[in-house]
C-alpha positions in Angstrom: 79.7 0.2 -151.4 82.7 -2.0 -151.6 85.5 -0.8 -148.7 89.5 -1.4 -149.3 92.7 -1.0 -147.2 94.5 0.4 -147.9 94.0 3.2 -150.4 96.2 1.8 -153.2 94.8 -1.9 -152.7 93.3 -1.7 -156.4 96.6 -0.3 -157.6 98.6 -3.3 -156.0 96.2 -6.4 -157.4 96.2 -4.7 -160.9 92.7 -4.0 -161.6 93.5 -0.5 -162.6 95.1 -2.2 -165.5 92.0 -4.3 -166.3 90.1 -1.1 -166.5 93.0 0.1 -169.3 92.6 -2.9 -171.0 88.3 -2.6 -171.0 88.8 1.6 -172.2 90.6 0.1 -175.6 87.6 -2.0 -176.3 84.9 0.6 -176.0 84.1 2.8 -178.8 82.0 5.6 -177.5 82.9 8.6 -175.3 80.0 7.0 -172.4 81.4 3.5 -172.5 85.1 4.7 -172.2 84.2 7.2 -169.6 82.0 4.0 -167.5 85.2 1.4 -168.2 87.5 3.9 -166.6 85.1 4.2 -163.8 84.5 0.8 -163.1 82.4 0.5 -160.1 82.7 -2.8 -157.8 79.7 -3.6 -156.4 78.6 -5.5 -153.2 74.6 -5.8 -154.4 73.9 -9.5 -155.9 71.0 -8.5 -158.1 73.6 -5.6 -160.2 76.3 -8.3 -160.2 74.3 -10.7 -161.7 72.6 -8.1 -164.5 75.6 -7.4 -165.6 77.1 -10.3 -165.6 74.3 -11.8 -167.7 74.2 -8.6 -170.0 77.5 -9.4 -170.7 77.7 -13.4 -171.4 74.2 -12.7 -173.6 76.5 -10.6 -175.9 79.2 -12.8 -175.7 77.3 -15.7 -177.4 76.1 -12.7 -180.2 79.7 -12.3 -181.2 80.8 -15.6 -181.0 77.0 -16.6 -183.1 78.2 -14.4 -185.2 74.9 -12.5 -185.0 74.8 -8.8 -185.9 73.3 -6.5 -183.2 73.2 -3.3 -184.6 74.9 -0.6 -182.2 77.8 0.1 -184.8 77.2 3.7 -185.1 79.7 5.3 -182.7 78.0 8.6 -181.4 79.0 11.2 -178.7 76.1 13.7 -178.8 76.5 15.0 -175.3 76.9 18.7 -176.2 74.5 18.5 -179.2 71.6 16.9 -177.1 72.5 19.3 -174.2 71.9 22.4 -176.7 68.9 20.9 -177.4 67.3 21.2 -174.3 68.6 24.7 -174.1 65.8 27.3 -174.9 65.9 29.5 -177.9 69.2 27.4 -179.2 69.4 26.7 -183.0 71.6 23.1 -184.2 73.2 22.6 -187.2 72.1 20.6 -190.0 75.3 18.5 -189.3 73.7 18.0 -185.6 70.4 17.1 -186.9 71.9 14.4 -189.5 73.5 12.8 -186.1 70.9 12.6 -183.7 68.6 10.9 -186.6 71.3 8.9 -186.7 70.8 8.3 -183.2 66.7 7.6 -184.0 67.9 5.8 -186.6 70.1 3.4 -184.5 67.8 2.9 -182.2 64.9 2.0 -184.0 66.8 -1.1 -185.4 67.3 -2.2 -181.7 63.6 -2.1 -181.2 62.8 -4.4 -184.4 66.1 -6.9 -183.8 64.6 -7.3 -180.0 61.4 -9.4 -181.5 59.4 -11.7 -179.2 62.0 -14.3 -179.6 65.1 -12.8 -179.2 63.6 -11.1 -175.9 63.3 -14.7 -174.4 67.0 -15.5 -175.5 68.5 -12.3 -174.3 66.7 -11.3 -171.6 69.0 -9.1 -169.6 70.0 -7.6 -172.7 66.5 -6.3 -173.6 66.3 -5.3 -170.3 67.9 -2.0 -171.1 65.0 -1.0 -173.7 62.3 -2.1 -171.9 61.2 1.2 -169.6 61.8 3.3 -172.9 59.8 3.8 -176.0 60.6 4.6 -179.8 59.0 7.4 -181.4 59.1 8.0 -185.0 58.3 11.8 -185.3 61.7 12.4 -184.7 63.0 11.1 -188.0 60.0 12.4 -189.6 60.6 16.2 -188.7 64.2 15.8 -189.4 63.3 14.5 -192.7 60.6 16.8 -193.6 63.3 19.6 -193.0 66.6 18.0 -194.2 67.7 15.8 -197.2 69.9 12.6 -197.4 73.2 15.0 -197.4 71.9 17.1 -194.3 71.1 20.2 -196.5 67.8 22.3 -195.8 65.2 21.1 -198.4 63.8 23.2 -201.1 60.0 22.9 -199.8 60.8 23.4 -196.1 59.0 26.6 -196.5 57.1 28.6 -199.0 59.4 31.1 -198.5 62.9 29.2 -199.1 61.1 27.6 -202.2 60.7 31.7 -203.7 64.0 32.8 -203.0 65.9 29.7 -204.2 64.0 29.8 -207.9 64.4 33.2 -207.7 68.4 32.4 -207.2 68.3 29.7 -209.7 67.0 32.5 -212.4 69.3 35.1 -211.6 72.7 32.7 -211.5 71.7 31.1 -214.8 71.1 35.2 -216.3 74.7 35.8 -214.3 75.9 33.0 -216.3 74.8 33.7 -219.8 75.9 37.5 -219.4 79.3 36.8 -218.0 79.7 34.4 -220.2 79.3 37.0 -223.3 81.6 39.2 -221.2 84.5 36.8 -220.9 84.3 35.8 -224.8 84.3 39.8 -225.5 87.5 40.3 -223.5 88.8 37.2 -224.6 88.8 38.1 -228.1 90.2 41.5 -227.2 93.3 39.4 -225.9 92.4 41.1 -222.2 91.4 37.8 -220.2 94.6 35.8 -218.4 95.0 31.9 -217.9 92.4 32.1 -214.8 88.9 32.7 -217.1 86.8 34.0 -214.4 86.6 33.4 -210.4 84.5 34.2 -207.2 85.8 36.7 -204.9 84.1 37.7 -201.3 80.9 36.0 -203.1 81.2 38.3 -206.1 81.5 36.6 -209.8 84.9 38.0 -210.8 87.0 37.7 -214.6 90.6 37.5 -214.6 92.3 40.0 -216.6 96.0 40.9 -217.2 97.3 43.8 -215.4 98.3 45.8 -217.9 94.8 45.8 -219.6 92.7 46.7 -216.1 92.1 50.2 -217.3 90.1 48.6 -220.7 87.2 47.2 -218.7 84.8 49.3 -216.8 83.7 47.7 -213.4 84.7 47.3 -209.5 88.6 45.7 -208.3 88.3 43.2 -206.2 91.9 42.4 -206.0 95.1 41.0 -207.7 97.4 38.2 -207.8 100.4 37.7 -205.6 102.4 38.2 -208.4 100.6 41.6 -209.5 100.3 40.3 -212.6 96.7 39.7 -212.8 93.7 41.7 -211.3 90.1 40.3 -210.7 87.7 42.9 -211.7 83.9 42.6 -211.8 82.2 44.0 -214.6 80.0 46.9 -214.7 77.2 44.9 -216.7 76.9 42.8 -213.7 77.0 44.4 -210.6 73.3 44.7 -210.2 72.8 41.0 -210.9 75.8 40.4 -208.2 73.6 42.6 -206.0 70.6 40.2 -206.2 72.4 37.2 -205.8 74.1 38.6 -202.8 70.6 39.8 -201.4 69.0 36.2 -202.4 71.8 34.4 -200.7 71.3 36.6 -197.3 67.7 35.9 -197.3 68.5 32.0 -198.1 70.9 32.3 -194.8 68.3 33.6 -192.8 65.4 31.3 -194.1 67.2 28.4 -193.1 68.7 29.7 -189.7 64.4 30.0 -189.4 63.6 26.7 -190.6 66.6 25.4 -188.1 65.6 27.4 -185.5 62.1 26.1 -185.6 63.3 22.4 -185.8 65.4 22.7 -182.8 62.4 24.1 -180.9 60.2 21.4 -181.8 62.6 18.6 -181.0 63.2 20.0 -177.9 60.5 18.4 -176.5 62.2 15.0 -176.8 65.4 16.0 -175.2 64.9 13.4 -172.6 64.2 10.4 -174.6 67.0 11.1 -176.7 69.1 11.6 -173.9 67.7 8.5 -172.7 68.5 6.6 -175.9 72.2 8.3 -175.9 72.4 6.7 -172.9 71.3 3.2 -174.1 73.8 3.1 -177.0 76.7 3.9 -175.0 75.3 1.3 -172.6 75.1 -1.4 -175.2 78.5 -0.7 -176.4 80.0 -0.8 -172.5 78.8 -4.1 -173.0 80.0 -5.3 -175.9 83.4 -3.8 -175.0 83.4 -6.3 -171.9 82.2 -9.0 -174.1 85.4 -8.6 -176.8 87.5 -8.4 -173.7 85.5 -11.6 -171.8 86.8 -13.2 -175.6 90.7 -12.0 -174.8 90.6 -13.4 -171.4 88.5 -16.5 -172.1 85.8 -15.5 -169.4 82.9 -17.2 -168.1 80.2 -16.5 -166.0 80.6 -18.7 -162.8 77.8 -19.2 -160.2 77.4 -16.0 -157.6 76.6 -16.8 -154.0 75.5 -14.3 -152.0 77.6 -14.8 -149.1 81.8 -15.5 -148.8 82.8 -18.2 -150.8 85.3 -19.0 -153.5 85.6 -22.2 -155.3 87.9 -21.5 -158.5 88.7 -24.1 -160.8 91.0 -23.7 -163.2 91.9 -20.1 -162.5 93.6 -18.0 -164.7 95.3 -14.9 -163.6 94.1 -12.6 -166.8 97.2 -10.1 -167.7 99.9 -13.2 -167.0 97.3 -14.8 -169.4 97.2 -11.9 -172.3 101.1 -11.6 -171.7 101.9 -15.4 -171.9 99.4 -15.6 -174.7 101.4 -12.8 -176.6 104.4 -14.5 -175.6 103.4 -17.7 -176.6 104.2 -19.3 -172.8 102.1 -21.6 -170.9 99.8 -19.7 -168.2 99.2 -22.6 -165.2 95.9 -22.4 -163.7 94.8 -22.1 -159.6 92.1 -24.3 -158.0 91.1 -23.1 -154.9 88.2 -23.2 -152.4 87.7 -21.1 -149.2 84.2 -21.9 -147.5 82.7 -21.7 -144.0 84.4 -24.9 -142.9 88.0 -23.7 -144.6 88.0 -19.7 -144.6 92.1 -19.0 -144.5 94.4 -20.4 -147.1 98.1 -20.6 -145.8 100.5 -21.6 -148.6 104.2 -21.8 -148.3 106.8 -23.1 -150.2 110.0 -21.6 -152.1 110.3 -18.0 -153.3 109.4 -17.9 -156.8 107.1 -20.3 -156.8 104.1 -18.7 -157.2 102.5 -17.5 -154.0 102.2 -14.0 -154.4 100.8 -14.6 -157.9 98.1 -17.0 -156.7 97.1 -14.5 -153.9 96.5 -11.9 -156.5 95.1 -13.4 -159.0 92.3 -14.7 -156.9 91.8 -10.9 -155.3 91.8 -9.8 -159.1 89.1 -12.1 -160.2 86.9 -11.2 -157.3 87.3 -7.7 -157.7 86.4 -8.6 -161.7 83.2 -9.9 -160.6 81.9 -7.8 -158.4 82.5 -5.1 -161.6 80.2 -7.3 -163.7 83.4 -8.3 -165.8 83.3 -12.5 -166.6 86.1 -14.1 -165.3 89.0 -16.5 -166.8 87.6 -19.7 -164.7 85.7 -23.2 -165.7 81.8 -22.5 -165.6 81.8 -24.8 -162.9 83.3 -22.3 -159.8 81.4 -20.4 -157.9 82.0 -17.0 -156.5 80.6 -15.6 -153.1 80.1 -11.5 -153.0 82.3 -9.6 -150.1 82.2 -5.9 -149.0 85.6 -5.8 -147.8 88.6 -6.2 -149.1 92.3 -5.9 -147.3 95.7 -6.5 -148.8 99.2 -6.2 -147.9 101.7 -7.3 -150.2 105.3 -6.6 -150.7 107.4 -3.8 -149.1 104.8 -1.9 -147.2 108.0 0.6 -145.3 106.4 4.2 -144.6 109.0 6.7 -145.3 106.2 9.5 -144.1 105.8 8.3 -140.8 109.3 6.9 -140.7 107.8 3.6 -140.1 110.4 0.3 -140.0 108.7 -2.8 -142.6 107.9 -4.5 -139.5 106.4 -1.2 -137.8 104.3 -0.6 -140.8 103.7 -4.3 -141.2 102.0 -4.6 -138.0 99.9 -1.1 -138.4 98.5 -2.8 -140.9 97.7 -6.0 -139.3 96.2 -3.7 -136.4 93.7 -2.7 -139.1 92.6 -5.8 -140.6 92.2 -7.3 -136.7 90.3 -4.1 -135.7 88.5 -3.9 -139.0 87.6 -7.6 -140.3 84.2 -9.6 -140.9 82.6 -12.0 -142.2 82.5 -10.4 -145.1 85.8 -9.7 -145.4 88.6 -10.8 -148.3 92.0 -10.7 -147.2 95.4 -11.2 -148.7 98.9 -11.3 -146.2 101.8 -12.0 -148.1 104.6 -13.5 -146.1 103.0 -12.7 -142.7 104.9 -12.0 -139.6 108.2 -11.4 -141.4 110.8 -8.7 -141.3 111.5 -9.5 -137.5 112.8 -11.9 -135.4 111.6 -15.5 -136.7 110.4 -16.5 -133.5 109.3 -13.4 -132.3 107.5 -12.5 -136.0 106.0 -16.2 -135.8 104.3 -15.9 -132.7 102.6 -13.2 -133.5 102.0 -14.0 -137.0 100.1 -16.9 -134.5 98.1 -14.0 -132.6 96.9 -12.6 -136.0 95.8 -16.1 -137.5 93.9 -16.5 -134.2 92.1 -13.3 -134.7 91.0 -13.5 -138.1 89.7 -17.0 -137.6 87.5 -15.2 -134.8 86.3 -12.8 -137.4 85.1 -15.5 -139.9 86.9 -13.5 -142.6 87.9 -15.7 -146.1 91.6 -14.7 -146.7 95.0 -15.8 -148.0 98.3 -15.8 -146.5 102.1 -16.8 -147.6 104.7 -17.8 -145.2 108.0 -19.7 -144.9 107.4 -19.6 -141.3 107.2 -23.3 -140.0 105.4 -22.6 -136.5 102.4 -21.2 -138.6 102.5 -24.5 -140.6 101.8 -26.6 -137.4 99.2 -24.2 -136.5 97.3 -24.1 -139.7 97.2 -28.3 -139.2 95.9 -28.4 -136.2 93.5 -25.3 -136.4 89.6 -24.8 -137.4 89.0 -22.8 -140.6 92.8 -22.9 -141.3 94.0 -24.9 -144.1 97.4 -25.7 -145.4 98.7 -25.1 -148.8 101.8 -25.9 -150.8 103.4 -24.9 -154.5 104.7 -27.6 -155.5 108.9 -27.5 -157.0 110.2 -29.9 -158.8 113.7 -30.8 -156.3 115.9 -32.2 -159.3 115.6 -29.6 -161.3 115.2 -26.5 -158.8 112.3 -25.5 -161.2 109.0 -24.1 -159.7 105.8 -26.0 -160.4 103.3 -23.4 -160.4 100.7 -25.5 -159.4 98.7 -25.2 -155.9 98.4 -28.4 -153.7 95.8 -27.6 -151.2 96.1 -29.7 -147.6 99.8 -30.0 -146.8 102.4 -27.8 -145.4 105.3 -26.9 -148.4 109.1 -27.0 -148.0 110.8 -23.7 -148.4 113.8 -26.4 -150.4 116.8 -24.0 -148.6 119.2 -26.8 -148.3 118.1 -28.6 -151.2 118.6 -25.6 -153.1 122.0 -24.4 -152.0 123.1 -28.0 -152.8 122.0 -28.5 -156.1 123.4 -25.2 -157.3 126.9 -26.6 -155.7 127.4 -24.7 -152.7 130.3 -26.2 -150.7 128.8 -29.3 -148.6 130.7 -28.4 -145.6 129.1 -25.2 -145.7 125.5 -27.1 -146.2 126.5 -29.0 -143.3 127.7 -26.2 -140.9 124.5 -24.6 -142.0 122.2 -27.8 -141.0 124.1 -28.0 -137.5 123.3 -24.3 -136.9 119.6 -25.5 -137.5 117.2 -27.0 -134.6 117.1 -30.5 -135.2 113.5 -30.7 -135.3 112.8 -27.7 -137.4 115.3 -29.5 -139.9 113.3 -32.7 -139.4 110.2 -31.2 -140.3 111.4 -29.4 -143.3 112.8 -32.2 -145.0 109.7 -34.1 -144.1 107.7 -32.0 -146.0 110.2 -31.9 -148.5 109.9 -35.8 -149.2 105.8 -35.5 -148.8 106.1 -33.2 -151.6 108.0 -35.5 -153.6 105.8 -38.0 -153.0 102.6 -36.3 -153.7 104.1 -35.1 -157.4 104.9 -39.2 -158.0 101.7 -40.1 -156.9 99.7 -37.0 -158.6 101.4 -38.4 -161.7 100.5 -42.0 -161.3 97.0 -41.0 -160.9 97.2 -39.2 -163.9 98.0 -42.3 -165.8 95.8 -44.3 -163.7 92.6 -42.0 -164.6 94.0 -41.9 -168.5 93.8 -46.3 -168.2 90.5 -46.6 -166.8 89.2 -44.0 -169.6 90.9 -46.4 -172.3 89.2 -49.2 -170.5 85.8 -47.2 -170.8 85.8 -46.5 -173.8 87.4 -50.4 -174.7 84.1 -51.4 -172.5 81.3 -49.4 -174.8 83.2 -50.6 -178.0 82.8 -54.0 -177.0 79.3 -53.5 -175.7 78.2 -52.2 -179.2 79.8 -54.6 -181.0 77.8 -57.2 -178.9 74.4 -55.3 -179.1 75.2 -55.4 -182.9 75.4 -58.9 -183.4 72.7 -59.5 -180.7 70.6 -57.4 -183.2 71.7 -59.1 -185.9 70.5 -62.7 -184.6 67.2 -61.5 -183.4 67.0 -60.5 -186.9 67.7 -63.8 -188.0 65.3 -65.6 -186.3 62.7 -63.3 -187.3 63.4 -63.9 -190.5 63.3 -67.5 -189.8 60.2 -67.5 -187.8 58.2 -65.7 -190.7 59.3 -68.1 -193.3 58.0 -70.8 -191.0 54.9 -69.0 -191.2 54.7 -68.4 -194.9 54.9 -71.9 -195.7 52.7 -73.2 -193.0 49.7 -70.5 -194.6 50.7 -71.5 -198.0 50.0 -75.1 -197.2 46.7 -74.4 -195.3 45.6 -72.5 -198.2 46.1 -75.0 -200.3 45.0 -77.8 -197.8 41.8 -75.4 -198.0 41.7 -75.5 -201.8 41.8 -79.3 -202.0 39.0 -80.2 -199.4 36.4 -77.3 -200.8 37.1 -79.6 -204.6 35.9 -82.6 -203.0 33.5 -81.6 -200.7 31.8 -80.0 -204.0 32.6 -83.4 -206.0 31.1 -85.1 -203.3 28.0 -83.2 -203.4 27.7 -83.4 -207.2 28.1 -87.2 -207.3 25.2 -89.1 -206.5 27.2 -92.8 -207.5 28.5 -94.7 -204.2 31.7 -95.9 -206.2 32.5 -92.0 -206.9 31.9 -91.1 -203.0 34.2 -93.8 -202.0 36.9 -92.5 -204.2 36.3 -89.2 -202.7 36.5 -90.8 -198.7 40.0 -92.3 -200.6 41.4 -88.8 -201.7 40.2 -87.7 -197.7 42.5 -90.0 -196.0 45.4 -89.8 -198.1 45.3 -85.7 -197.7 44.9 -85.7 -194.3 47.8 -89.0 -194.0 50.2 -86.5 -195.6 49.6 -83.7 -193.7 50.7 -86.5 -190.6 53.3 -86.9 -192.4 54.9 -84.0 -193.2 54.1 -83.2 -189.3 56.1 -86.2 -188.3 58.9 -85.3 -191.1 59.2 -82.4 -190.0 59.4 -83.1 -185.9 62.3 -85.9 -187.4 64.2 -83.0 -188.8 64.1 -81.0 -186.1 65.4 -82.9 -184.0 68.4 -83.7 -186.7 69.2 -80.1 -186.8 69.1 -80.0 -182.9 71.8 -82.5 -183.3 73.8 -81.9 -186.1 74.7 -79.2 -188.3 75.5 -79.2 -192.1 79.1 -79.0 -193.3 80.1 -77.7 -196.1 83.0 -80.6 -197.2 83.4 -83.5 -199.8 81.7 -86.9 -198.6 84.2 -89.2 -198.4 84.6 -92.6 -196.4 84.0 -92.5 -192.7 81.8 -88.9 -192.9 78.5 -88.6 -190.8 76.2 -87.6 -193.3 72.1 -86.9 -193.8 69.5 -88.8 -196.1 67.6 -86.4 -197.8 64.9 -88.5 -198.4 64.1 -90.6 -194.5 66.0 -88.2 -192.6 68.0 -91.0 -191.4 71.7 -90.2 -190.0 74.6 -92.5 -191.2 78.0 -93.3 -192.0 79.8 -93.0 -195.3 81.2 -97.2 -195.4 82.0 -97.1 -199.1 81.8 -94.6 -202.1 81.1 -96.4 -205.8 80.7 -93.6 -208.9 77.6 -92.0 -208.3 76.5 -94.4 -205.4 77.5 -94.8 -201.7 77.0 -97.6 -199.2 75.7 -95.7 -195.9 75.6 -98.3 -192.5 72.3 -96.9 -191.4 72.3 -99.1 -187.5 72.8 -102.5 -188.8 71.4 -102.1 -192.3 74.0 -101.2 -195.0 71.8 -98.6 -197.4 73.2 -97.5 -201.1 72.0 -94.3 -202.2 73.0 -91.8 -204.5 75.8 -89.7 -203.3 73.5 -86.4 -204.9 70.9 -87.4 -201.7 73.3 -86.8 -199.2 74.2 -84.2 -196.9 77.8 -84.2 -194.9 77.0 -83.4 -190.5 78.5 -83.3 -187.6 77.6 -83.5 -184.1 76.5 -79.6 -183.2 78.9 -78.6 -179.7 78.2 -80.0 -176.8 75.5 -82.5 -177.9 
């Protein structure tokens, strides 16, 4: 079990407010009654269930998937009469505990084999129970859709409800002679007829009560009409009223007898009652996990704290509902770093980073996701200290300091290594060097205790110390100088200025005063201040420029795989290309051996058919002018080759001068003179004319 110090620590970090805030989300008398008594646990293994329980039904809201737990039962005194011997429920009671069945039976058949694999811890809860159908059964054998006792529950009932049904619809038919009688007579007021202490009553006026012969029920408020039941039907009334006692006491039977037999499942259902108030507990911390944007970050089991963008969750609901900006805490305490100091001016946000990282932790350790990235990881402590504020103790007529330093008695006495400990503004409310050194003495002992904690002070001596001491680490909020704003925003590894003479300035405090002020100051302690007033400065310019620095070299990045695609693209696109080429190349060369085929299978079989030595000659002739063109073409086609190695076709007029192609020898020239149709090409020394049609304007391709 978790320990604090003191008594009203959960009080003073706020998480009685979280446990407000989780009450309005449940629905059920059991998952009000468990949000109002959260526990905080130290185990791992209960953390981590209910952490899990929780995200699981986080991503069914936010799938949109319906999980059916919307009936909103409290059956607490109904199932505890159940188990009582020789009690009878109602039929209202018995309509809500099928309800209950009912309810939970669709939980059994939505947890299928699959959704047990993606909800795991959910289906957890159902998995050491069973359902069992009798109970809807006998509930249904006994009780109809409205919750009334059926007709055929028993033998018995059946009798004595015809037997009713006869004598009501005789009742009727006489009465109804009756009334017309009277009516006629002028004897029967506004009201025709009525029921009075279960008896079937006609209205009559006053005046005329002595004309009808029967028993007086009553009269009006007015006096001026009397209900009077007939003489002709008081034995029917009789019957009925018998019939209806003996319905009564059927039923109370037939109730009775249910009761007794569910009896028997008292502790399932109590069991089940339990499971539905469970599984709305969760889904109340899963609508609130949705206010607070929650995650669930990794759990250690051992002290450690690594937030990353931190929210503290009511400044987060209020700011939300105020439409203001809520400015997140990253922070890590591990075994090398275990005690945060920050400083800096009042305002600024110390106190609020202090508690909202004691808030979150507590959140955690209730099973309650927390308002961080995914990414931070949360260790599990069993301890957990705080003093904040004005801790004076009017009881024990104890000064701040007095009861400042019983308390910092405790958490040296008291501390481990799996303590959590918040100090806000340590050593103060004494003398500044007396309160520093022993604001020292404390430091020294915690840091001996390995306990994970966070401290505020303006106190510079403790500044030094945390620089130059193991496990301590310096923190600053950071304030914006020219405009005496706060920043908000934790800056973990430097000392921060408390900005006392910056401020007074700025707000225009007379600079003599400033000055007296700064003289009254030791030099050094001035020095250091505004030292760590221009580091701060500093850090904000150069936090900035790496902002704009990171943004660049994402442009660039993305610049970098544009261009990459772009190239891959065309690189694609040539490959293509040369495919394309290379298969036409191989298209003609096939269509050419086929027909190079064709040609020398016709005159082998001419050769074999002609016997005449003139004929075979002729044959040898058509032999060595095939195979001649095939050189050819080879030797053509090598020429051209080469050409288009060398040149490339332009897509201009030929005029006088131009490089051009001959079609025809694959010859390169140049243009001399054009006549009509006709040009003269200077082909080396030879002057060629050919038609201008058989030419092809070039140029020399780059770098040839």
């Amino acid at each position: 079990m978790i320990r604090f110090f003191p008594d009203s620590a959960l009080v003073q970090l706020e998480f009685e407010k979280i446990k407000q805030q989780l009450v309005e989300h449940c629905s059920t008398e059991y998952g009000r009654s468990k949000a109002a008594e959260l526990r905080i646990h130290t185990r791992r293994e209960y953390i981590d269930t209910e952490l899990r329980q929780t995200d699981e039904y986080k991503s069914i809201v936010n799938g949109g998937v319906y999980f059916p737990n919307d009936y909103i039962l409290n059956l607490h005194k109904e199932l505890k009469l159940l188990g009582i011997s020789g009690a009878v429920l109602t039929e209202e009671n018995f309509m809500q505990i099928r309800k209950l069945a009912e309810s939970m039976q669709k939980i059994f058949r939505w947890f299928d084999k699959e959704r047990k694999e993606a909800y795991p811890a959910l289906s957890k809860l159902v998995e050491h129970t069973t359902y069992e159908k009798k109970i809807i059964e006998q509930i249904d054998d006994v009780l109809d859709e409205s919750g009334n006792v059926k007709d055929n529950a028993s033998p018995e009932l059946a009798n004595i409800r015809m037997s009713l049904f006869r004598k009501r619809n005789e009742l009727r038919r006489m009465f109804d002679r009756i009334v017309q009688k009277l009516g006629k007579n002028g004897y029967v007021a506004d009201i025709e007829e009525a029921f009075l202490n279960g008896r079937r009553v006609v209205a009559l006026f006053a005046e005329h009560k002595r004309q009808v012969k029967g028993i007086l029920h009553g009269e009006s408020d007015t006096r001026k009409t009397v209900f009077i039941e007939p003489e002709e039907t008081i034995e029917l009334n009789n019957d009925i009223f018998s019939l209806e006692h003996s319905e009564s006491r059927e039923v109370y039977r037939i109730l009775r007898e249910l009761t007794s037999r569910l009896s028997a499942y008292s502790p399932l259902l109590n069991v089940w009652h339990d499971i539905l108030g469970e599984y709305d507990f969760i889904r109340g911390k899963a609508k609130f996990a949705n206010e607070i944007n929650g995650s669930f970050p990794l759990v250690h089991d051992k002290s450690h704290i690594h937030l990353i963008n931190a929210y503290h969750p009511l400044l987060y609901l209020y700011n939300k509902k105020a439409e203001k900006t809520t400015y997140p805490v990253q922070i890590e305490l591990n075994e090398k770093n275990r005690i945060l100091l920050i400083s800096g001016p009042n305002a600024g946000g110390k106190t609020v980073t202090m508690k909202t990282v004691g808030l979150l932790q507590l959140m955690l350790q209730s099973g309650l996701l927390v308002p961080v990235h995914p990414d931070s990881q949360m260790g599990i402590f069993k301890q957990i200290m705080i003093h904040i504020g004005d801790t004076q103790s009017l009881e024990f007529e104890l000064s701040t300091y007095s009861s400042h330093l019983k308390n910092m008695k405790h958490f040296m006495e008291h501390a481990n290594g799996r303590t959590l400990f918040f100090i806000d503004e340590l050593g103060s409310g004494s003398d500044p060097n007396l309160g520093g050194a022993f604001a020292e003495v404390i430091l020294e002992e915690l840091i001996k205790k390995h306990s994970f904690g966070i401290v505020t002070t303006h106190y510079l001596n403790l500044k030094v110390m945390a620089s130059k001491t193991p496990g301590i680490i310096n923190g600053a909020m950071a304030f914006d100088e020219k405009n005496l704003l706060p920043l908000y925003k934790l800056i973990v590894g430097k000392p921060g200025s408390s900005y006392t003479f910056s401020i007074a300035e700025r707000i225009g405090l007379d600079p003599k005063l400033v000055e007296r002020a700064k003289k009254l100051v030791d030099e050094n302690h001035f020095k250091l201040d505004r030292l760590l007033n221009r580091t701060e400065q500093d850090l904000q310019v150069i936090d900035k420029e790496k902002k704009e620095l990171n943004r660049l070299m994402k442009e660039n990045e993305k610049l970098r795989k544009e261009m990459e695609a772009v190239l891959d693209k065309e690189k694609h696109r040539q490959q293509v290309e040369i495919l394309k080429q290379q298969n036409k190349i191989t298209e003609d060369k096939i269509a050419y051996l086929k027909d190079m085929e064709r040609k020398l299978r016709q005159i082998v079989s001419d050769w074999r058919k002609s016997p005449e030595e003139e004929n075979k000659k002729e044959l040898i002739r058509q032999i060595q002018l095939l195979l001649f063109k095939q050189t050819q073409q080879q030797s053509t086609e090598k020429v051209r080759k080469k050409i288009d190695s060398k040149y490339q076709e332009l897509k201009v007029e030929i005029v006088v001068g131009q490089k051009v192609l001959m079609k025809k020898n694959h010859k390169v020239g140049e243009v001399k003179e054009i006549k009509g149709k006709k040009a003269v090409v200077q082909l080396g020394l030879m002057p060629l004319t050919v038609d201008v049609s058989d030419l092809v304007p070039v140029a020399e391709t780059a770098g040839k």
